[in-house]
C-alpha positions as CSV (number, residue, x, y, z in Angstrom):
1,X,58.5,45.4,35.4
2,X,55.0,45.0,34.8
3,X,53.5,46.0,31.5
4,X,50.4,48.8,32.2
5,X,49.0,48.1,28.7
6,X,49.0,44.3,28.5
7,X,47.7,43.3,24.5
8,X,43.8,42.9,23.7
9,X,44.4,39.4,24.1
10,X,45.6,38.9,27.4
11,X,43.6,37.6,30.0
12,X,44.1,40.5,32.5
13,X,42.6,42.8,29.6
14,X,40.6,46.2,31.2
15,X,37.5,45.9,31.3
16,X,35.1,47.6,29.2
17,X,33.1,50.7,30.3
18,X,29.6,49.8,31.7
19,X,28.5,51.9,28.8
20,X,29.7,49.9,26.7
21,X,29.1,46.5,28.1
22,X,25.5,47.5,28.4
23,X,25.5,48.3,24.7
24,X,27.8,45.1,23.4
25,X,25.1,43.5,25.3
26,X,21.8,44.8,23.5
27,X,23.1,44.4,20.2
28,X,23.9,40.4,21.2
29,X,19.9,40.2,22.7
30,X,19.3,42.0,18.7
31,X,21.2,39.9,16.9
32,X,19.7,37.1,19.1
33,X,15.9,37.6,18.3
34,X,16.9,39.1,14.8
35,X,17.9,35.2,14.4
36,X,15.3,33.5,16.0
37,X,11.9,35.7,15.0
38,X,10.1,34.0,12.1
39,X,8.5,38.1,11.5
40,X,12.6,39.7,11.6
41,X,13.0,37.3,8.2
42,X,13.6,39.6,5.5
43,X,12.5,40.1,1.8
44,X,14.3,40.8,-1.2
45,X,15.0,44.0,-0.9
46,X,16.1,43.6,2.8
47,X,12.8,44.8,4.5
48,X,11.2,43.2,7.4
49,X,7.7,41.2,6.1
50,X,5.1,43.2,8.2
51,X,3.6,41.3,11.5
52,X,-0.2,39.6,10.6
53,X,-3.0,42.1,11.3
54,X,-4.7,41.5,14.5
55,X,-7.6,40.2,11.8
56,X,-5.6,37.6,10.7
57,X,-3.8,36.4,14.5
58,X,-7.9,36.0,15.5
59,X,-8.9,33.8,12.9
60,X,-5.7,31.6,13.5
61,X,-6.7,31.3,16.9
62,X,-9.9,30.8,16.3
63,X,-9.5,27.9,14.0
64,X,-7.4,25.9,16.4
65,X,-7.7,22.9,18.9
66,X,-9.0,24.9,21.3
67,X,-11.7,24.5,24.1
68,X,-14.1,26.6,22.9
69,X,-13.1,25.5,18.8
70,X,-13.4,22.0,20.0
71,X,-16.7,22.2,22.0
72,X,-18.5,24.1,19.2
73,X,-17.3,21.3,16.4
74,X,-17.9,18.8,18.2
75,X,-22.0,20.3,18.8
76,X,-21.4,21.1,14.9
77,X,-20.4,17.4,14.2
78,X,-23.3,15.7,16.4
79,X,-26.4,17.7,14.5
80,X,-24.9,16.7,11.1
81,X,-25.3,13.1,12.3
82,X,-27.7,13.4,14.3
83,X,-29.7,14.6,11.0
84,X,-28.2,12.0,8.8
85,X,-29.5,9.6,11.7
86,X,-33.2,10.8,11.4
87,X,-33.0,10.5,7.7
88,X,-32.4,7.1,8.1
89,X,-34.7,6.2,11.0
90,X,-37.4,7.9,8.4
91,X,-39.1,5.1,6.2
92,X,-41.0,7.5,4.3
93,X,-38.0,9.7,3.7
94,X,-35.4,7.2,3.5
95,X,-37.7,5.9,0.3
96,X,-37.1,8.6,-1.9
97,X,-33.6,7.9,-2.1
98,X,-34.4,4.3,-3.6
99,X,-35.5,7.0,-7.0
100,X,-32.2,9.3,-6.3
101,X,-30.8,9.5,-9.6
102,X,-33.8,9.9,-11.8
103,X,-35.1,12.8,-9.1
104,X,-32.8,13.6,-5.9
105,X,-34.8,16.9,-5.5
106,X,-37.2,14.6,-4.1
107,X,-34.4,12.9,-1.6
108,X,-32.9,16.3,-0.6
109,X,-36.3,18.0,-0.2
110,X,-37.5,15.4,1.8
111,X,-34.5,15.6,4.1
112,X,-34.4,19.1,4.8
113,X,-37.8,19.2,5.5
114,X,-37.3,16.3,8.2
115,X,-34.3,17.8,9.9
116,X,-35.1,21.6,9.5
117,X,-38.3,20.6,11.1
118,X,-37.3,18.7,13.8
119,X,-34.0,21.1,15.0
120,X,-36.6,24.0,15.0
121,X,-38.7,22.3,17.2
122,X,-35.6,21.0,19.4
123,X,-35.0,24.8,19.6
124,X,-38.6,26.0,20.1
125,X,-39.1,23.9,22.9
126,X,-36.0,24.5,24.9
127,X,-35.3,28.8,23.9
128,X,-37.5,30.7,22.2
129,X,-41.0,29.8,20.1
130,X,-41.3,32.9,17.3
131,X,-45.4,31.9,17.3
132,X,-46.1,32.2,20.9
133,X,-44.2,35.7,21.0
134,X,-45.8,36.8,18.1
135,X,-49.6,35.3,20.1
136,X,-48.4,37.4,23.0
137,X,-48.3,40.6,21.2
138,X,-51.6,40.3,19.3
139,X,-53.4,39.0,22.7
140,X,-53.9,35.3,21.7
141,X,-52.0,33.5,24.7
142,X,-50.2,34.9,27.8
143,X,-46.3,35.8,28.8
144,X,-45.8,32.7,30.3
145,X,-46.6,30.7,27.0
146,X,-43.8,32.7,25.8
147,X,-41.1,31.6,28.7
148,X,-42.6,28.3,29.1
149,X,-39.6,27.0,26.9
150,X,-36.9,28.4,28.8
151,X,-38.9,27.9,31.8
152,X,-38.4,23.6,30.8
153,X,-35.1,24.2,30.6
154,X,-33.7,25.4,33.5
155,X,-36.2,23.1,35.3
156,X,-34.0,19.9,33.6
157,X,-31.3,21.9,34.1
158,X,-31.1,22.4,38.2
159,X,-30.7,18.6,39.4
160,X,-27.9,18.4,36.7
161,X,-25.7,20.5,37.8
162,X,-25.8,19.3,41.4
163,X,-24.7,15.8,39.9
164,X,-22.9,17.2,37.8
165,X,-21.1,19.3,40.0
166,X,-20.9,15.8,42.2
167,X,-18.7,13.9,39.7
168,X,-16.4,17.0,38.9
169,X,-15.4,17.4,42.7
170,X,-14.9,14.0,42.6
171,X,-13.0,13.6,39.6
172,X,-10.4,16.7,40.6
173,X,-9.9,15.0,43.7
174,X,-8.6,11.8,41.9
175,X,-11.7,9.7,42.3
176,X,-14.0,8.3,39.9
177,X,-18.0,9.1,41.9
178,X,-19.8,6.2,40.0
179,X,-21.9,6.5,42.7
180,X,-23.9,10.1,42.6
181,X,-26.9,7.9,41.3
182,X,-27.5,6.1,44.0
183,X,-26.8,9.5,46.3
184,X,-29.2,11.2,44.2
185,X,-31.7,8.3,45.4
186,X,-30.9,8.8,49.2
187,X,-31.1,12.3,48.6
188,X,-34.6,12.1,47.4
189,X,-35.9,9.4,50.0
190,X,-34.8,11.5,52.9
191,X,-36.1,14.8,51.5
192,X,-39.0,13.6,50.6
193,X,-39.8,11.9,54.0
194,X,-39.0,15.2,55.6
195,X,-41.9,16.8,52.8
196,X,-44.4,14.7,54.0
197,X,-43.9,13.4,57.4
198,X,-42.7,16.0,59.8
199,X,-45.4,19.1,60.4
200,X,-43.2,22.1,60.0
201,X,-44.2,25.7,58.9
202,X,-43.3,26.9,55.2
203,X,-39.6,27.9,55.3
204,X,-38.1,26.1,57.9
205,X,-40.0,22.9,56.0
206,X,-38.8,23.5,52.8
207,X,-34.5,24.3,54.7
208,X,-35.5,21.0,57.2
209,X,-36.0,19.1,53.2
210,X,-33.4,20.6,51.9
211,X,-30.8,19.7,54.4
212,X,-32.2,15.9,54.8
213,X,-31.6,15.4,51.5
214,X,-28.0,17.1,51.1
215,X,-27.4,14.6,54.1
216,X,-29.1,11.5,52.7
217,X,-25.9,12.1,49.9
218,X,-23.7,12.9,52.5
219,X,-23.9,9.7,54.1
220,X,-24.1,7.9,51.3
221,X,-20.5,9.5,50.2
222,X,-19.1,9.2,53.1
223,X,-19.2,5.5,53.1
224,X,-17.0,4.8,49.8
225,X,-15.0,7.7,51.2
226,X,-14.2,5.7,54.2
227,X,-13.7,2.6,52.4
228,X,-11.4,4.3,50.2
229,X,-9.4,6.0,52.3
230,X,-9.1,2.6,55.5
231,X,-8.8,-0.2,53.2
232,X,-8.0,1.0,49.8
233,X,-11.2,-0.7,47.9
234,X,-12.0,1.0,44.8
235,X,-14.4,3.7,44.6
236,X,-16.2,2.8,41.3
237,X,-16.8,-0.5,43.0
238,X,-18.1,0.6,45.9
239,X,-20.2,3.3,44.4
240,X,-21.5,0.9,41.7
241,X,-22.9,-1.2,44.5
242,X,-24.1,1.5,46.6
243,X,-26.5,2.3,43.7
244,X,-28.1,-1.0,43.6
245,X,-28.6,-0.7,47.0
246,X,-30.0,2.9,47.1
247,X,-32.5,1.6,44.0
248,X,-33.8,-1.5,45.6
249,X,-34.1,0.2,49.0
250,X,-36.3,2.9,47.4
251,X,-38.3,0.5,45.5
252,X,-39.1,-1.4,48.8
253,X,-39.6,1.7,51.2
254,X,-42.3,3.0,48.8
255,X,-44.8,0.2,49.9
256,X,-44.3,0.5,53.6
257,X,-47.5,1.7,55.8
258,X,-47.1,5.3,56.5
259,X,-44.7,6.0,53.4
260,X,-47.5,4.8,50.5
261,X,-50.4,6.8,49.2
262,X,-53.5,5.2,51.2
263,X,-55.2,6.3,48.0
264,X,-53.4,4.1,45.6
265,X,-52.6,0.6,45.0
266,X,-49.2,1.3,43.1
267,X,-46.1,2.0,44.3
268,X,-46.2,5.6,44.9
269,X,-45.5,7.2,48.4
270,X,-47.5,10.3,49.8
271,X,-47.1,13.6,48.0
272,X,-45.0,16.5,49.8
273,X,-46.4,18.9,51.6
274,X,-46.4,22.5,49.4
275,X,-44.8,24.6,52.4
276,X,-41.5,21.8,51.3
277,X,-41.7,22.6,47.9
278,X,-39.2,25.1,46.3
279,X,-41.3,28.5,45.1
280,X,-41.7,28.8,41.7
281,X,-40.5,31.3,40.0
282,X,-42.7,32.7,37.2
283,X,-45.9,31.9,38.5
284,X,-47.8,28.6,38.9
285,X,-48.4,27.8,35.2
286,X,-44.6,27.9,34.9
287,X,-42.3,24.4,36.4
288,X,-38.8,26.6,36.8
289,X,-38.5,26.7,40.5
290,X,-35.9,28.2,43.3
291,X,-34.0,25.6,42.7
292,X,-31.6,26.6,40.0
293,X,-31.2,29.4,42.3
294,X,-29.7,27.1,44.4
295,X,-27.7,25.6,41.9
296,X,-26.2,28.8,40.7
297,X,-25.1,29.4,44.5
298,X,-23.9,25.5,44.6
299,X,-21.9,26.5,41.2
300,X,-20.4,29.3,42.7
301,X,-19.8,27.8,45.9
302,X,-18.0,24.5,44.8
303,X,-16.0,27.1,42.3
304,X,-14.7,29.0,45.4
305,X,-13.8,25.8,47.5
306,X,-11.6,24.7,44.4
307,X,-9.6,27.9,43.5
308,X,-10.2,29.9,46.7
309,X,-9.6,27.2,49.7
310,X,-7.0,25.6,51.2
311,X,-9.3,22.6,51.2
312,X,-9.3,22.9,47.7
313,X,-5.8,22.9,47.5
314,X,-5.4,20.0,49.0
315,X,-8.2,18.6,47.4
316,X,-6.3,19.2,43.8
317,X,-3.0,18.0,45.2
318,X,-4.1,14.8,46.5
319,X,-6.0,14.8,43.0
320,X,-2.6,15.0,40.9
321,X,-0.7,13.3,43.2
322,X,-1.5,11.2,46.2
323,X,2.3,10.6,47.0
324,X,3.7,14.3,46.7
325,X,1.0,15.4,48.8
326,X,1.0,13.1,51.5
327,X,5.2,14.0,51.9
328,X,4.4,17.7,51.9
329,X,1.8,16.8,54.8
330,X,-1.3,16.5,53.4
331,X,-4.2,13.7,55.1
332,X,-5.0,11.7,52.0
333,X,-6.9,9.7,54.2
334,X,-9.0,12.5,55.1
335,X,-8.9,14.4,51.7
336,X,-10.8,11.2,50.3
337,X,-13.1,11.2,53.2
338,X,-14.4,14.6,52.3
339,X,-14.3,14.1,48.7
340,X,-16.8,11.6,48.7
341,X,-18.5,13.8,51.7
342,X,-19.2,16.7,49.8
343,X,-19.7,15.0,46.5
344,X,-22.6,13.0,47.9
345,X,-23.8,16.5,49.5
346,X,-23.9,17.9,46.1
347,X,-25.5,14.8,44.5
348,X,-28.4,14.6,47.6
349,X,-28.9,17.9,46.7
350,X,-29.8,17.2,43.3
351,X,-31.8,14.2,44.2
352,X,-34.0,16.7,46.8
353,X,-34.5,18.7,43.5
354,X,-36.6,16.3,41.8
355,X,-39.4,15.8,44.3
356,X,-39.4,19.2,46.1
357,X,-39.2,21.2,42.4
358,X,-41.9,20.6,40.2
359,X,-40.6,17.4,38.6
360,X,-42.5,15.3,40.8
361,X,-44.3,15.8,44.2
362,X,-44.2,11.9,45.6
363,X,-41.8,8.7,45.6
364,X,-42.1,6.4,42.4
365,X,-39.1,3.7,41.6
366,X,-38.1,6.2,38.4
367,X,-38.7,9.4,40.5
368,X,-35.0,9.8,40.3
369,X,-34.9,9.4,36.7
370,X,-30.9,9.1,35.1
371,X,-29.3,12.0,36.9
372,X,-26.5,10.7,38.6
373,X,-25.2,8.9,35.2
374,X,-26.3,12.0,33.2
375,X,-23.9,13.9,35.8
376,X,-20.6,11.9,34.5
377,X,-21.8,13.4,31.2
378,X,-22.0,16.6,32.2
379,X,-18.9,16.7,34.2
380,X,-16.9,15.8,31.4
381,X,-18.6,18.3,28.8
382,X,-17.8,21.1,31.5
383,X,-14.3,19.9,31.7
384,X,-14.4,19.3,34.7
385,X,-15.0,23.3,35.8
386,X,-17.9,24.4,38.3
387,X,-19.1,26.6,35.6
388,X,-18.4,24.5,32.4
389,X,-20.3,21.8,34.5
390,X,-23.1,24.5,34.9
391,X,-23.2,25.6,31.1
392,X,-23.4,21.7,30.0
393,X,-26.0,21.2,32.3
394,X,-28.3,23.7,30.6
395,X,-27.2,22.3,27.0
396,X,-28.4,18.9,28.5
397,X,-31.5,20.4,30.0
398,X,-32.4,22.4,26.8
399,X,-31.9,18.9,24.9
400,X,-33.8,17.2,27.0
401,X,-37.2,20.0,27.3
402,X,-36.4,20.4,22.9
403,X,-36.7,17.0,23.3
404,X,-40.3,16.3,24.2
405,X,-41.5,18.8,21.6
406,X,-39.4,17.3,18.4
407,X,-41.1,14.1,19.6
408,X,-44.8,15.3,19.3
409,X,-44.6,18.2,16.7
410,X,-42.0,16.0,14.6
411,X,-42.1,12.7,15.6
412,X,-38.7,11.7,16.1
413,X,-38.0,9.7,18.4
414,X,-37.2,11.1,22.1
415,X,-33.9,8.4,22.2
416,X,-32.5,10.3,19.5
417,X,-31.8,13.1,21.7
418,X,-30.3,10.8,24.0
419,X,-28.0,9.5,21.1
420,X,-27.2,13.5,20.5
421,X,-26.1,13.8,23.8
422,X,-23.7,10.8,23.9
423,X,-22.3,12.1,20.0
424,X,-21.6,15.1,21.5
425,X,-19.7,13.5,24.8
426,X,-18.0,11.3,22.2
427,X,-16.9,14.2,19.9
428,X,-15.6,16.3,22.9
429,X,-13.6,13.1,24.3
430,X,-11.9,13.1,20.9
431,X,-10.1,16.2,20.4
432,X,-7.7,14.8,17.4
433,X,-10.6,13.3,15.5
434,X,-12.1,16.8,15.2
435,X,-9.1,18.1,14.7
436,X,-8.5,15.6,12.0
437,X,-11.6,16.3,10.6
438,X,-11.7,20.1,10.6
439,X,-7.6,20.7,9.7
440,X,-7.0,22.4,13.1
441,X,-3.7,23.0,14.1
442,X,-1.7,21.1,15.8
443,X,0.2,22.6,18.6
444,X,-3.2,23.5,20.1
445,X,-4.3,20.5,20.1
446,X,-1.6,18.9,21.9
447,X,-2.1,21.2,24.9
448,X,-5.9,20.8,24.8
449,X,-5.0,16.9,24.6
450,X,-2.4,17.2,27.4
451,X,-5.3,19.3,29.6
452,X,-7.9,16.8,29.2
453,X,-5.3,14.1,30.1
454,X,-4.5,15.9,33.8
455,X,-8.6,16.6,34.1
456,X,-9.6,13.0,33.1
């Protein structure tokens, strides 16, 4: 006969109340965390050590590996050399140190004064000039003398973010766009040709201009995208090429009959017609033009077909992995196609930018300038992100109009604004040597290194 109370230890034991299960239960999950939470170690007299204020958890998280930490450092990193560069590059300054020990209040003096100077006028031209405000409220000079610095900037600023925007879409799609350069250049022919050839009213002039030169990149895409995609030829070499190409055949069109100035000798082509030219925005005396408008709504645009789209999806698959997405049923083929599509889109659009703005108003072998490789620059100081692409963009462009004024109120050469640039780049790209050099911590910085690996 069957026992009805079988001993605790028998396998066919009643089970426990669901009471009581529930409460065995929570004081396992206490005894669990009580174990594993660094903030459940007790002192001496058995009470808990209290959690950090939320003070403290802000400056911990503030001083770590993280984007914004990094990004800041690393700006932090290329002034200090890019002052200890200028000090050198100084004959005059770079003298007094020959005398350091018997007087080094002449060395550090001297060096201050050199680099205080010339950030101040980096900053004056590209933000804000104290003087001219200060002229505006006493009557001396105008408002616009007082936006004129900002106004520099965002002019640099628009064609940037259309290349850079260019290279980003690129790079998330798995390609490497070498090539916006040269669809910068096709951008600008074609736009330009539509500025000053075809007799159109204001408005539909400046959208015909527009649109010839967003398909001047277009094509110019689509033909590494193609290549890509049918054959399997490398994009960087293709796109290298392409810019040689684009360069020559802009050099060469410029002193064709009906495309050069009848008026010059030189190789510059007609000027565009002023209904093709974007509208400026603060009045004539100022060069910032509709077109960062237009790069905003580009930024915004190309931020929404990434995160929004399912042509963005399948854009970012085929960017992380060609194979997986091509079993789940994805075109690679014609994901690469449109890559290169839209990226040369983007690219044409900047290259429109620089001869229907107020950059220039004709064709000249340098109209272009060094957008499309300043756009890998800026695509990789925005991470890779629509608007981190943007806000580099304007840190380039504010570089670039500080640029010209710490050259003529200072002196300094405008190159070393270009070096400033590439420190910064370089500084970014490194993640463990500011960490190294700063003490952040650690664990941040391996994600941040393991993000930039998937985005580079």
């Amino acid at each position: 006969m069957t026992n009805p109370n079988p001993p605790s230890g028998s396998p066919d034991k009643e089970p426990a109340s669901e009471a009581q299960a529930a409460q065995n239960a929570l004081g396992n999950t206490e005894r669990a965390e009580a174990a594993t939470t660094p903030q459940a170690e007790t002192a001496q007299g058995g009470t808990p050590e209290p959690r950090p204020g939320l003070g403290r958890l802000f400056v911990e998280n503030l001083w770590a590996a993280n984007t914004f930490t990094v990004t800041l450092l690393s700006l932090v990193l290329a002034i200090v050399v890019g002052g200890i560069l200028m000090i050198i590059s100084d004959p005059d300054v770079l003298s007094t140190y020959s005398y350091i020990t018997a007087r080094p209040s002449d060395a550090l003096e001297s060096s201050w004064t050199l680099v205080s100077e010339a950030y101040a006028n980096l900053f004056k031209g590209a933000v804000f000039d104290p003087e001219t405000f200060s002229g505006w409220l006493n009557g001396s000079n105008g408002w616009e003398a007082v936006f004129a610095p900002i106004s520099e900037t965002l002019t640099y600023t628009a064609p940037l973010v259309f290349t850079g925007l260019s290279v980003a879409l690129a790079f998330r799609g798995g390609l490497f766009n070498i090539g916006a350069q040269g669809q910068a250049t096709i951008g600008v022919i074609l736009a330009a040709l539509a500025g000053f050839l075809l007799p159109l009213p204001p408005g539909l002039h400046l959208l015909v201009a527009v649109l010839a030169g967003a398909l001047g990149g277009a094509v110019w895409g689509f033909v590494p995208g193609i290549l890509k995609a049918r054959t399997g030829a490398h994009e960087v070499i293709i796109t290298i090429m392409l810019n040689y190409v684009a360069t020559y055949f802009l050099t060469w069109l410029i002193v064709q009959n009906g495309v050069q100035d009848p008026t010059r000798t030189d190789a510059i082509s007609k000027a565009v017609d002023p209904s093709a030219q974007f509208p400026r925005l603060l009045g004539d005396n100022l060069r910032v033009h509709a077109g960062i408008l237009l790069a905003v709504l580009a930024t915004w645009a190309v931020a929404w077909l990434l995160n929004r789209s399912t042509l963005g999806f399948e854009l970012r698959a085929v960017g992380a992995n060609p194979d997986a997405a091509r079993t789940a049923g994805i075109s690679v083929t014609r994901t690469f196609v449109l890559i290169m599509v839209f990226a040369g889109l983007l690219a044409g659009l900047g290259g429109s930018n620089m001869v229907l703005g107020s950059t220039a108003s004709a064709l000249t072998p340098l109209v272009v300038a060094q957008i499309g490789f300043d756009g890998i620059l800026v695509a990789l100081l925005g991470r890779l992100k629509p608007w981190g692409v943007a806000l580099a963009a304007l840190l380039f462009g504010a570089l670039q109009a500080g640029g010209n004024r710490m050259q003529s109120y200072s002196g300094i050469s405008l190159e070393l604004v270009t070096v400033l640039q590439a420190l910064i780049v370089i500084f970014i790209a490194a993640p463990a040597l500011v960490k190294a050099i700063f003490q952040l911590r650690a664990a941040r910085a391996a994600r941040l290194q393991t993000s930039l690996a998937k985005g580079w």
